[in-house]
C-alpha distance (Angstrom), angle and dihedral (degrees) to the residues before:
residue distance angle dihedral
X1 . . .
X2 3.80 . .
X3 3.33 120.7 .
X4 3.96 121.7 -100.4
X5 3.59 120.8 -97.3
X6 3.63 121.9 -120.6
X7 3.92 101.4 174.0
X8 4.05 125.2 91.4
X9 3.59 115.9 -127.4
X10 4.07 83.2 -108.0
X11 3.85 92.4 61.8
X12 4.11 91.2 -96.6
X13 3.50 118.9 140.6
X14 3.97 104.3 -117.2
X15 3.59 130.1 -109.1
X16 3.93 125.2 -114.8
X17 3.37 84.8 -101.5
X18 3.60 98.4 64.1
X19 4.09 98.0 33.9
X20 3.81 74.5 60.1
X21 3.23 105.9 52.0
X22 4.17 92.5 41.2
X23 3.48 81.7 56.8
X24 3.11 99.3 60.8
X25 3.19 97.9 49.3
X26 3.32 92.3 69.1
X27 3.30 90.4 80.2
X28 3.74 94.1 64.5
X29 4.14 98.4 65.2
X30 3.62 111.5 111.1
X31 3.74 95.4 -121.3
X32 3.91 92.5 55.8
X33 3.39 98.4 109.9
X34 3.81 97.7 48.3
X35 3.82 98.0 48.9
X36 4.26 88.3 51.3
X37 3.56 91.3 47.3
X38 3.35 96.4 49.4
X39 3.75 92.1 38.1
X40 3.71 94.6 50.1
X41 3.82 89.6 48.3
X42 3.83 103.8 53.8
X43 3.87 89.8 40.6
X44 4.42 87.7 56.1
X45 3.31 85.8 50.9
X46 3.24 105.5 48.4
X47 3.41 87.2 46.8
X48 3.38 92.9 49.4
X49 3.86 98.9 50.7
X50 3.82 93.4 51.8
X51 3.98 86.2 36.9
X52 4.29 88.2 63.3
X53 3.29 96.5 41.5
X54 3.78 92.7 55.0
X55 3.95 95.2 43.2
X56 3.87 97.4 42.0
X57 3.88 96.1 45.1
X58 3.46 99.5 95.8
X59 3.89 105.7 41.5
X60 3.77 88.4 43.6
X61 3.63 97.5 53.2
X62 3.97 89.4 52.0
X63 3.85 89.0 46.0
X64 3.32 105.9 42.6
X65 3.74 107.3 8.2
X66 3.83 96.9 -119.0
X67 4.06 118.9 80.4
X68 3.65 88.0 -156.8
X69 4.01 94.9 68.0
X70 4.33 101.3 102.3
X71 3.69 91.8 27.2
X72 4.18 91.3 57.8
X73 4.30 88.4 43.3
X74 3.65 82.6 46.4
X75 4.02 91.4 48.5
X76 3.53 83.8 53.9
X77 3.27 105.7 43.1
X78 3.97 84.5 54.3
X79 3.72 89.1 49.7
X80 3.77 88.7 63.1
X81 3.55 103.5 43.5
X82 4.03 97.1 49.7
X83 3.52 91.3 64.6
X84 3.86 84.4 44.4
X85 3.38 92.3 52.4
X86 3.74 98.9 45.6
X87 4.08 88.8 43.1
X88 3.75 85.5 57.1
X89 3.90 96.3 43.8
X90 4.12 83.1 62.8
X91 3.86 105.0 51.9
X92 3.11 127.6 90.8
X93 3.53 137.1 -103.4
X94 4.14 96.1 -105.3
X95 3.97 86.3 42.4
X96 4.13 83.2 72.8
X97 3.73 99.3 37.7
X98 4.07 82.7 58.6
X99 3.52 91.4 53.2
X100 3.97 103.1 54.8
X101 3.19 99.9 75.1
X102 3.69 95.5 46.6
X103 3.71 90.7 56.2
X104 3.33 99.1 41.8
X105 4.05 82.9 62.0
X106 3.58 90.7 52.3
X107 3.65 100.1 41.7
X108 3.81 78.9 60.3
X109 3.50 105.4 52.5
X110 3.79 91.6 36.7
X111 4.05 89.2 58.6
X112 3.66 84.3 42.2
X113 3.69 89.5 55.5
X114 4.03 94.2 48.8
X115 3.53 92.7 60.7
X116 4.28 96.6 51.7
X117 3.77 110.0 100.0
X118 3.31 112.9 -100.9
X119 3.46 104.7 25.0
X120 3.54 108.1 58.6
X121 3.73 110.8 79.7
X122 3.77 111.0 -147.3
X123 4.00 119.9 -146.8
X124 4.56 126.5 170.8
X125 3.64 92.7 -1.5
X126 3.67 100.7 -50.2
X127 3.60 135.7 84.0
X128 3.63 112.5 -140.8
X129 3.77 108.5 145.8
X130 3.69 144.2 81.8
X131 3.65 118.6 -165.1
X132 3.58 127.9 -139.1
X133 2.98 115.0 -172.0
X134 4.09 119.3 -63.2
X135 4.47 83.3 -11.7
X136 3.43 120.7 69.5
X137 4.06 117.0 -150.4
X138 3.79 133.0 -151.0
X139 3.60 112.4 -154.5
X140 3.56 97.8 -167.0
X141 3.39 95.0 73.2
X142 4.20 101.3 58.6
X143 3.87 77.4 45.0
X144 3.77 86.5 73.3
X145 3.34 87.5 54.0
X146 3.66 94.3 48.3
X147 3.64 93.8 52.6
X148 3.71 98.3 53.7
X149 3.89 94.2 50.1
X150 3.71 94.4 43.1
X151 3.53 101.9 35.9
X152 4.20 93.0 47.4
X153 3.92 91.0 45.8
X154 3.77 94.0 51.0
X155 3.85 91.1 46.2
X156 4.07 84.6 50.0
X157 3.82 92.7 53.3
X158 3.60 85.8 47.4
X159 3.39 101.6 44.0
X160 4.00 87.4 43.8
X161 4.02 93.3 55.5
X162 4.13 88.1 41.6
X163 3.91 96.3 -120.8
X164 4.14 93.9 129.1
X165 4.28 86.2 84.3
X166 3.92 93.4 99.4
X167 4.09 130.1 23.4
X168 3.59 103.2 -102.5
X169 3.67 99.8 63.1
X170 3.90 92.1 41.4
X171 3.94 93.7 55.6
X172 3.09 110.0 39.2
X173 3.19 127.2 100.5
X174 3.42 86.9 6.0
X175 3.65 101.1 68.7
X176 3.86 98.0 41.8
X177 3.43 83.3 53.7
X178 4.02 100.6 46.0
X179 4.21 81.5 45.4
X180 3.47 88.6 50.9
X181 3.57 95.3 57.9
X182 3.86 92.0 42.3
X183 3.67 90.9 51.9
X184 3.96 97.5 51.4
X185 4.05 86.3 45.9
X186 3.78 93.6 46.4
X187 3.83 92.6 48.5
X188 4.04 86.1 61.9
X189 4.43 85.2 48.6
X190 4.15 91.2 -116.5
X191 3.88 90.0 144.4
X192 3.63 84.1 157.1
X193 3.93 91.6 57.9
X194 3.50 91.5 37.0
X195 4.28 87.3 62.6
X196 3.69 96.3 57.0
X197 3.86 88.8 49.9
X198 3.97 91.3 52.0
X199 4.31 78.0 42.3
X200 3.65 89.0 60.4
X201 3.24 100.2 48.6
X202 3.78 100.4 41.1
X203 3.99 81.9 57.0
X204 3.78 96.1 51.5
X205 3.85 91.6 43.0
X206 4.38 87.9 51.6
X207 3.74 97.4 37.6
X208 3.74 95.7 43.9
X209 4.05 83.7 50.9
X210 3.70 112.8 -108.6
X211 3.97 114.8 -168.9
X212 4.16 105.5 -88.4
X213 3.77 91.2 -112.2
X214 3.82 96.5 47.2
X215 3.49 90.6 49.5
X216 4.12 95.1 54.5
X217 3.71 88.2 40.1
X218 3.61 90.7 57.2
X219 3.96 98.8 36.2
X220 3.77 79.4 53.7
X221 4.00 99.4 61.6
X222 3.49 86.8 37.3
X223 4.15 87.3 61.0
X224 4.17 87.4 39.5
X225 3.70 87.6 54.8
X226 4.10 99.7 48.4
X227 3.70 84.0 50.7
X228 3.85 98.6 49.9
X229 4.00 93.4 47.3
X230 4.20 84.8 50.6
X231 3.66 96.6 47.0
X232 4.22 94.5 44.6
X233 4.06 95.2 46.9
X234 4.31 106.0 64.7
X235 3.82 96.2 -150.3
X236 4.21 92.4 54.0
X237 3.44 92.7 52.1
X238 4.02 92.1 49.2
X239 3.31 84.2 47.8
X240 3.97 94.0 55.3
X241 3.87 90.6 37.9
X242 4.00 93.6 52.0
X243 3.91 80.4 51.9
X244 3.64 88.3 59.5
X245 3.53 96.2 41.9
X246 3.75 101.4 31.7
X247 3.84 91.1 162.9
X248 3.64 91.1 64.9
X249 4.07 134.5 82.5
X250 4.08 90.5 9.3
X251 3.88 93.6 177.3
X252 3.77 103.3 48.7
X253 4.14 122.7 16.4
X254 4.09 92.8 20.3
X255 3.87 103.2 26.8
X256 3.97 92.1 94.1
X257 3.91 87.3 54.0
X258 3.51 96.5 41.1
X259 3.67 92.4 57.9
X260 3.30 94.6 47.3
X261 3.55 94.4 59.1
X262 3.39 96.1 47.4
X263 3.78 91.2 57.7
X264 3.28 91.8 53.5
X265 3.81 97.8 47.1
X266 3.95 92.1 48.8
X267 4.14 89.3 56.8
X268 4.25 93.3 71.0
X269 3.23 115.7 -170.8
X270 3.89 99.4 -40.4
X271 3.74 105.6 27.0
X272 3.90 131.6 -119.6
X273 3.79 90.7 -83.1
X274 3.86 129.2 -87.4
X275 3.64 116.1 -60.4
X276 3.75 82.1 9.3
X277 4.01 102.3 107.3
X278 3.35 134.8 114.3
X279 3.59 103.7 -151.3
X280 4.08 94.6 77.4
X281 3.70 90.3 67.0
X282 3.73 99.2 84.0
X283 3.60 101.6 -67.6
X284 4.09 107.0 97.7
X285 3.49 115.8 37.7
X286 3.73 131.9 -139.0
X287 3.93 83.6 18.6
X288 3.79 97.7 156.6
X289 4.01 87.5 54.2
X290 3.34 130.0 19.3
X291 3.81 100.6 18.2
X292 3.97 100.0 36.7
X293 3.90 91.0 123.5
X294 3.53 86.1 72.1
X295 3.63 102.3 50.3
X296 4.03 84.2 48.3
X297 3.68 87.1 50.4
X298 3.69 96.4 49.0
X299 3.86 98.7 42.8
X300 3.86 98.9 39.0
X301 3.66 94.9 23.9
X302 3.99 134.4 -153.5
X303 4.03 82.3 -21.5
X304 3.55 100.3 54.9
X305 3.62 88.6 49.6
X306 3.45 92.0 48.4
X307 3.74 94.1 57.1
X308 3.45 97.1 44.3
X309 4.05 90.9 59.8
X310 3.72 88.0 45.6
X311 3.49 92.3 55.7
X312 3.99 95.7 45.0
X313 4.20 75.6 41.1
X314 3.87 96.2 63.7
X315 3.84 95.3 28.2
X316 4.15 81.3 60.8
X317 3.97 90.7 50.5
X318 4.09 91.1 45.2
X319 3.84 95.0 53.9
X320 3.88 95.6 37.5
X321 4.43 83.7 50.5
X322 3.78 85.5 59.3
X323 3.86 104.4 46.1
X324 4.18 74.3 42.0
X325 3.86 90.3 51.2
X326 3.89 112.8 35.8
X327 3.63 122.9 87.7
X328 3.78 101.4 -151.0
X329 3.90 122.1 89.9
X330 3.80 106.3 -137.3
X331 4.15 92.2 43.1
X332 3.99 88.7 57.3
X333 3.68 96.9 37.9
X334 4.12 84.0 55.2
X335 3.73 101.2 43.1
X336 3.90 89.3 44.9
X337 3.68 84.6 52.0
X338 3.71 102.1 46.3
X339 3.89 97.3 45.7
X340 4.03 90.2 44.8
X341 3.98 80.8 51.1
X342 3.44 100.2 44.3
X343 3.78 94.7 34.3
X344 3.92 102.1 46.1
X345 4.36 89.7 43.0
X346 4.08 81.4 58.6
X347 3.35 90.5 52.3
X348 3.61 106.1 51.1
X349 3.95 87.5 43.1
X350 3.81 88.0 59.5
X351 3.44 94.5 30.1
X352 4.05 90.3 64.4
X353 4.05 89.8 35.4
X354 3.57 89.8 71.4
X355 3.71 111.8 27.6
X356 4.08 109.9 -92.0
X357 3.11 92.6 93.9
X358 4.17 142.3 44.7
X359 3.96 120.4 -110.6
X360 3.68 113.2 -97.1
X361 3.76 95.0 162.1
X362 3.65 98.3 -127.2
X363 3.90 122.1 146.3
X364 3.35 127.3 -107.1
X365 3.99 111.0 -114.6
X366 3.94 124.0 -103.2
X367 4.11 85.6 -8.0
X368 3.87 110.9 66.0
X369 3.78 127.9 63.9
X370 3.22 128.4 -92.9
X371 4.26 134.0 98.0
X372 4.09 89.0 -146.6
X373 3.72 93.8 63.9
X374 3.91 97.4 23.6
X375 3.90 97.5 60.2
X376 3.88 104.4 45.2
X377 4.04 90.5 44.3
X378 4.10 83.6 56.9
X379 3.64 87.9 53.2
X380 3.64 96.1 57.2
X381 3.57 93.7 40.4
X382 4.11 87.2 54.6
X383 4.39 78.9 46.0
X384 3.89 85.3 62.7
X385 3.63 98.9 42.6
X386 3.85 83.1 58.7
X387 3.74 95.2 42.7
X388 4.32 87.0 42.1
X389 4.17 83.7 60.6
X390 3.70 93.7 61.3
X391 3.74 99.2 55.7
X392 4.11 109.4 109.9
X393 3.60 107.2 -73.6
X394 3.84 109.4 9.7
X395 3.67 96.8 99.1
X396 3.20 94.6 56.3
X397 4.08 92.3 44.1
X398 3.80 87.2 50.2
X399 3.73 85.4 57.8
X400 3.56 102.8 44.4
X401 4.32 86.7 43.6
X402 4.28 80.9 73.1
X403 4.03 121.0 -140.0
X404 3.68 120.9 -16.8
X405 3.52 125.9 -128.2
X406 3.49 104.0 -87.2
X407 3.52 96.2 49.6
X408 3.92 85.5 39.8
X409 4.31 79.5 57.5
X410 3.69 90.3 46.2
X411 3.88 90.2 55.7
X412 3.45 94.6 44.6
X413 4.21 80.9 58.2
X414 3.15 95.6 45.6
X415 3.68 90.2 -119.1
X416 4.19 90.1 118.0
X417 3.51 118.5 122.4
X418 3.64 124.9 -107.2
């Protein structure tokens, strides 16, 4: 984006006022969204690459002798998912529409899969993995995926064909298949999975513009059922009561917490330093994943905290401006559902990192390791790139902005075409 203006037309530097306002009015240029989406992406994961490396240093060099070990499967895992990303960020919209069903399947068969003796791989209390040979695969997080895409382009059809004016028509299938989801995940103990699912759907459900009542009613069960699957499974509802009591049993149900709070404390208000914290030696576990907010905290400090809720912050405000700006019904029920999935999992993760929250052990998007999570998040980032490029105006900015830089590379080649 060009940079602001801070001259008068007279030669005058401008006023406050006016840097301001031309600020501001950034925001208005049709290719907004796609720059801070993009933007906010590449900066989370670079983040987030230097971010594992730091925080899984230590316990990989005792492990496996080299520190480098998570932060070179990370590299790779990256490596896969740009191209992903960028791949996605070209098709078109009926490209994804043909592909929600399809995953949807195989989000199904996959969580199927998990739960078969033998090949599901159990880890903290849940079982969430499937491994294939030397990689080891979490369906539930395509399944996110899956959802959005299949849930936004059955609500289109609907919405299309005008069947979303009473309840039956507007749940169904959408809700047996939503519950179906939930139930597979739940029967591996991934609450934390299990509430971005109910996320997505809530989102689809509100954005697609379910009656006031039916939306409460539903939001309602949704509530009932988090609290039923906490109360029936011991170690969730420790988890909720050390929450409560977070003074109480500081070496077993709280200790993970506790840590990461004091990691986050010691950091100030500009950190120790990068690769400079404490915490990575042994004292906070799952630091690389589920508690990476605190290593950030305590190595970059209240700052580096700071900027990584900005940039989750704008990202939120560039996908909501697309669902906000796009005319067609299956492209704003999936970038409503991807931001409220990527946004709200964020959210919990840093919710529980520094106290408001309970643990759910959920990672923290773009930042924490882990290929399973890292690749299909990259895809629907590349899904709102494409859906950013139909909001009024940005094709035609994209054409006026001239050749990009691979086709400028391709030129350069001679590879171009004619």
């Amino acid at each position: 984006m060009a940079a602001v203006s801070v001259e008068k037309e007279d030669g005058g530097r401008a006023g406050p006022r006016e840097q301001v306002a031309a600020a501001v009015g950034l925001l208005d240029r049709p290719l907004t969204s796609y720059y801070l989406v993009l933007g906010c992406s590449i900066m989370l994961l670079a983040l987030g690459l230097t971010m594992v490396l730091s925080a899984s240093s230590v316990q990989q060099l005792q492990a496996t002798g080299s520190a480098y070990t998570l932060f070179q499967k990370q590299a790779m895992w990256m490596a896969i998912g740009l191209p992903g990303m960028w791949l996605a960020s070209r098709l078109p919209v009926r490209t994804f529409r043909a592909l929600a069903y399809p995953l949807l399947l195989l989000s199904v068969v996959a969580l199927v899969l998990v739960l078969v003796p033998g090949l599901g791989r159990s880890a903290g209390g849940a079982t969430r993995w499937i491994d294939v040979g030397p990689l080891q695969i979490q369906p539930s997080e395509p399944a996110k995926l899956g959802l959005v895409l299949w849930g936004a382009d059955l609500l289109a059809r609907k919405e299309r064909l005008g069947q979303l004016t009473e309840w039956r028509p507007l749940l169904v299938p959408l809700l047996p298949g939503a519950g179906l989801l939930v139930l597979l995940v739940m029967l591996g103990s991934d609450l934390g999975t299990t509430l971005v699912l109910l996320t997505i759907f809530l989102a689809l459900l509100w954005v697609v513009g379910a009656p006031g009542r039916l939306f409460i009613g539903i939001a309602g069960l949704v509530c009932l059922l988090v609290a039923i699957l906490i109360v029936v499974e011991p170690y969730r509802m420790a988890r909720v009561t050390g929450f409560l009591d977070p003074s109480g049993n500081r070496l077993t149900t709280n200790y993970q917490g506790i840590q990461g709070l004091f990691a986050i404390a010691s950091g100030g208000l500009f950190g120790t330093g990068l690769g400079e914290g404490r915490a990575k030696w042994d004292f906070l576990p799952h630091a690389e994943t589920d508690f990476i907010f605190a290593i950030v905290g305590e190595e970059f400090g209240l700052v580096g905290t700071l900027v990584v809720l900005s940039l989750f912050g704008l990202f939120t405000y560039a996908g909501l401006r697309i669902a906000r700006r796009v005319k067609d019904p299956f492209t704003r029920l999936a970038a409503a559902g991807t931001t409220a999935w990527i946004v709200v999992q964020a959210i919990v993760n840093i919710g529980a990192v520094i106290g408001v929250l309970p643990i759910t052990g959920i990672p923290l998007p773009l930042v924490s390791y882990g290929g399973s999570a890292l690749i299909p998040t990259l895809i629907a980032l590349g899904m709102l790139l494409a859906f950013a490029k139909r909001e009024p105006g940005a094709r035609q900015a994209l054409s006026a902005r001239g050749p990009g830089p691979v086709a400028r590379a391709l030129s350069w080649l001679g590879l171009a075409r004619r």
